[in-house]
Legacy VTK file of the C-alpha trace (Angstrom):
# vtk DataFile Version 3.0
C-alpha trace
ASCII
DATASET POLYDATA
POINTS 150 float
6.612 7.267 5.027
2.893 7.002 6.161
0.904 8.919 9.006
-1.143 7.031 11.260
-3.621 8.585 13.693
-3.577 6.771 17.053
-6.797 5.686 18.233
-8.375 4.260 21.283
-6.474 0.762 22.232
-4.430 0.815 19.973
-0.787 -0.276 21.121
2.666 0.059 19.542
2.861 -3.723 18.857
-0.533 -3.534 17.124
0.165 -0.652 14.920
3.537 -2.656 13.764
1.713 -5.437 12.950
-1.278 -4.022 11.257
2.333 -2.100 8.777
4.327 -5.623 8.891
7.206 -4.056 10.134
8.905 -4.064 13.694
8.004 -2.054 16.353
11.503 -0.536 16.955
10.839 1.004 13.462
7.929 2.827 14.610
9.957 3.536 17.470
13.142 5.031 15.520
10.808 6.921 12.968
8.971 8.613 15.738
11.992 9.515 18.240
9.932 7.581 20.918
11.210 7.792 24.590
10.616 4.911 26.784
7.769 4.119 28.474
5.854 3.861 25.153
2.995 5.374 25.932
0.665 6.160 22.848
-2.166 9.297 23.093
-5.384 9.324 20.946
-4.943 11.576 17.442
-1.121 11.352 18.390
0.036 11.459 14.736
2.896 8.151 14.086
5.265 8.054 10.981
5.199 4.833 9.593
8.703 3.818 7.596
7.063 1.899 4.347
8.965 -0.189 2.114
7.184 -2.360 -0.820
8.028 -5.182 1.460
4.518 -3.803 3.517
2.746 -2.537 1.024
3.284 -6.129 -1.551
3.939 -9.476 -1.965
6.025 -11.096 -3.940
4.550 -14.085 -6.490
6.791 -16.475 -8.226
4.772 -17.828 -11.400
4.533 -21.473 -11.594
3.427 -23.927 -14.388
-0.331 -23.713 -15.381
-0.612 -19.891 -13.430
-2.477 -17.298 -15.657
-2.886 -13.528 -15.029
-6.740 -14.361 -14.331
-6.396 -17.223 -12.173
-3.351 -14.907 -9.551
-5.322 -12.089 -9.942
-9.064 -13.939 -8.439
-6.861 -16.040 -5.939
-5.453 -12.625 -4.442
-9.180 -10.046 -5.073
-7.818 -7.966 -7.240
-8.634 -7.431 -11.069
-6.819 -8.698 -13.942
-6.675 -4.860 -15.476
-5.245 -3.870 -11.824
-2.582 -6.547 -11.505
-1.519 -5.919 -14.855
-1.147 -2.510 -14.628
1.080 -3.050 -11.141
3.827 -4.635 -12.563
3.833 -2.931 -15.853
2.769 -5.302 -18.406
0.010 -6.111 -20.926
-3.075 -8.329 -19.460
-3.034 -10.320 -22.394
1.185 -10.362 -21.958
2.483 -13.805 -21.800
3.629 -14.973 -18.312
6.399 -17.730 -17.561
7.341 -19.772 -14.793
10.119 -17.959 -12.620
8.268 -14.365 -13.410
8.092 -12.328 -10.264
4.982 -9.900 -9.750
3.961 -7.664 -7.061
0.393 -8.539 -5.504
-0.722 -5.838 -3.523
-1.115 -7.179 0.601
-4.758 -7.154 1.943
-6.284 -3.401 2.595
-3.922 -2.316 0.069
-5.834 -0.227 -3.087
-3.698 0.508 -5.410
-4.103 3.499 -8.443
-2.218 3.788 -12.017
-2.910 7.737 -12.332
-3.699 8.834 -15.845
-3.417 12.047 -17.750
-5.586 14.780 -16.596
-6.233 13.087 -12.653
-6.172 15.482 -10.174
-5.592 15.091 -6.030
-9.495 15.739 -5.820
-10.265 12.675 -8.727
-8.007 10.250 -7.158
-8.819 10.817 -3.760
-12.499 10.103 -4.813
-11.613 6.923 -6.067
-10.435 5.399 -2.938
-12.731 7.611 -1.247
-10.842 9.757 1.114
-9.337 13.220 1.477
-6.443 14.164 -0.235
-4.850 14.948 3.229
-4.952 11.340 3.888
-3.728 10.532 0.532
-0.808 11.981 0.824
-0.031 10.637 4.100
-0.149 7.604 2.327
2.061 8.410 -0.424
5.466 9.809 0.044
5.308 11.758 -3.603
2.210 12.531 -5.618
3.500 14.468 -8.815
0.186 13.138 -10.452
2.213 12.187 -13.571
0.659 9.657 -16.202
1.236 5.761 -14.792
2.175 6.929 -11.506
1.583 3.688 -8.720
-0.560 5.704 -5.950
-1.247 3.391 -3.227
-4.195 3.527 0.030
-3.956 1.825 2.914
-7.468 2.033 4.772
-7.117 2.901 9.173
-7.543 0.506 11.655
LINES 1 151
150 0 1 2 3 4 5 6 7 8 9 10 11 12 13 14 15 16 17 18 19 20 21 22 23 24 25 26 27 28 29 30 31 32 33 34 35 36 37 38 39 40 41 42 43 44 45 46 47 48 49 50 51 52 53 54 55 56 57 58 59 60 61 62 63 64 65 66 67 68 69 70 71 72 73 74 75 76 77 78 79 80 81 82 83 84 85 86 87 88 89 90 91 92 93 94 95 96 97 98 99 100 101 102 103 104 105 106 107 108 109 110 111 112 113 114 115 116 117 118 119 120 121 122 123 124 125 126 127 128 129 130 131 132 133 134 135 136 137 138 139 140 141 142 143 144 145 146 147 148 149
């Protein structure tokens, strides 16, 4: 579950769109009452599956680590580290890997990060972090994951 801050404009339709998910979602998550009216700084949760946070990519013939990776901005190191393999692993045709969705940042915590450290690296406050991330136990090779405001 995320938390998104309404802001001026913004509409329920618009919000579900921006998450890839249906409206009646936001809706259901929220205990909403009908009219659906939406108030500035009105904090939303936002149900999150990996289905709105990634992509799925079917390797094909010919596809290499580098050449998914620069097709989809992200680094080689990055993608790697998403689905849990080697950058110099071999890939095959039929593979499946997860390619993060645009104004998703992704983070593979490592021993010794704290909520402060990785917070700085997408640069934001832990507060917002979290919102973003349903458990933070800051554990080695733990998949922390930003998704930057409208």
């Amino acid at each position: 579950m995320e938390i998104y801050i309404v802001k001026e404009n913004d509409t329920l339709e618009g919000i579900a769109s921006y998450y890839n998910i249906p409206a009646s979602e936001i809706i259901k998550a929220n205990n909403l009452q009908y009219p659906y009216e939406l108030k500035v700084n009105q904090p939303l949760n936002i149900p999150t599956t990996a289905s709105n946070i990634f992509d799925y990519y079917t390797i094909k013939n010919g596809d290499t680590l580098y050449k998914i990776a620069s097709s989809n901005n992200i680094s080689v190191n990055n993608l790697a580290e998403i689905n849990g393999i080697d950058p110099n692993d071999y890939i095959y045709p039929g593979q499946t890997l997860l390619i993060p969705k645009p104004g998703i940042t992704t983070y593979i915590t490592r021993m010794g990060d704290t909520l402060s450290s990785v917070s700085r690296f997408f640069n934001t406050t832990p507060q917002e972090l979290i919102y973003n991330n349903n458990n933070i136990y800051l554990l080695p090779e733990q998949l922390i994951v930003f998704r930057r405001q409208m």
